[in-house]
C-alpha positions as CSV (number, residue, x, y, z in Angstrom):
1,X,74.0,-97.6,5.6
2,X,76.1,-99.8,7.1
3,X,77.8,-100.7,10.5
4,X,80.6,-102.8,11.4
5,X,81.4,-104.5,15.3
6,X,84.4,-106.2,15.4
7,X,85.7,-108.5,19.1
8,X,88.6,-110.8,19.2
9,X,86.6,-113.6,17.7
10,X,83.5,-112.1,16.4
11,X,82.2,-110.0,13.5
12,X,78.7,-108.1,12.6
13,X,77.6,-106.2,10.4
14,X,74.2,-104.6,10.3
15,X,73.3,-103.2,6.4
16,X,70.5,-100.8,6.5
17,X,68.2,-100.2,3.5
18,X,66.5,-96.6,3.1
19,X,65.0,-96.7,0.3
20,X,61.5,-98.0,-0.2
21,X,62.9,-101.1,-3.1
22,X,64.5,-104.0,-1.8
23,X,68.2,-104.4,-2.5
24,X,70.9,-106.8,-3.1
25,X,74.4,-106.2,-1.3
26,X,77.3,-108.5,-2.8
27,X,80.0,-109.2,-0.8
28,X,83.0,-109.0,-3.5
29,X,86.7,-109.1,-2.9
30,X,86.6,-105.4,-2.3
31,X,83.9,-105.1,-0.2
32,X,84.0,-107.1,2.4
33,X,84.7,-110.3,1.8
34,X,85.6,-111.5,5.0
35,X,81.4,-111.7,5.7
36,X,81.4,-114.6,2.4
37,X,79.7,-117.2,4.1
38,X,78.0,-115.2,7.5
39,X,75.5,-116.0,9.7
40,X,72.2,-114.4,8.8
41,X,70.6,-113.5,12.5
42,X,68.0,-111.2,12.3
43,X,66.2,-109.2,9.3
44,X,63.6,-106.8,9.2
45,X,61.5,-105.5,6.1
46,X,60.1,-101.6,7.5
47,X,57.1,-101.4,5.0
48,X,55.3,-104.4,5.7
49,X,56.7,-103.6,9.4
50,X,58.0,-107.3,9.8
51,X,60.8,-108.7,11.6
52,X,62.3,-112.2,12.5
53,X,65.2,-113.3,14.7
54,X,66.9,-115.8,11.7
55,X,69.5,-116.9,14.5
56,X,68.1,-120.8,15.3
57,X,67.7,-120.9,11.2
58,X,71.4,-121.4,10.7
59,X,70.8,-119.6,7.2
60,X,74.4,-118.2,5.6
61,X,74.3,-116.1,3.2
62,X,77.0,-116.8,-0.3
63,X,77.9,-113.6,-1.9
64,X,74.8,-111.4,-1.1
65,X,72.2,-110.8,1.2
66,X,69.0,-108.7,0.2
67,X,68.1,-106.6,2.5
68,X,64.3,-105.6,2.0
69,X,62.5,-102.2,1.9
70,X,62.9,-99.5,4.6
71,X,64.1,-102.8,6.3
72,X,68.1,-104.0,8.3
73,X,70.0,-107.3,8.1
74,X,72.2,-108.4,10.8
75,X,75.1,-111.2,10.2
76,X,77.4,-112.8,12.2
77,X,80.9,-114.0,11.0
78,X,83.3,-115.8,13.4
């Protein structure tokens, strides 16, 4: 699943993963590629029931962002 939130100078996008594998979302000229390059600022894995607030990391993702089991990923792009 996946949500979009959109301001006058902000973007996120929160990608949710259901399933109980990890997965890799690419961010390819037809999907998104505006978020090439975001802010990762919080992720969350659901079956090891983890979470961490990324946003004093200053971690961008490139291309992709894996998004771990039963877990989200929230990123930021300006």
């Amino acid at each position: 699943m996946v949500f979009e939130r959109v301001s006058a100078d902000e973007r996120y996008m929160v990608l949710i993963n259901r399933s109980l594998e990890g997965r890799n979302y690419r961010f390819h000229e037809a999907w998104f590629p505006q978020y090439r390059g975001a802010r990762l600022i919080f992720w969350s894995d659901g079956r090891q029931a983890t979470w961490k607030d990324t946003t004093s990391d200053n971690q961008n993702i490139d291309d992709s962002v894996f998004v771990p089991p039963v877990g989200l990923v929230l990123l930021r792009q300006r």
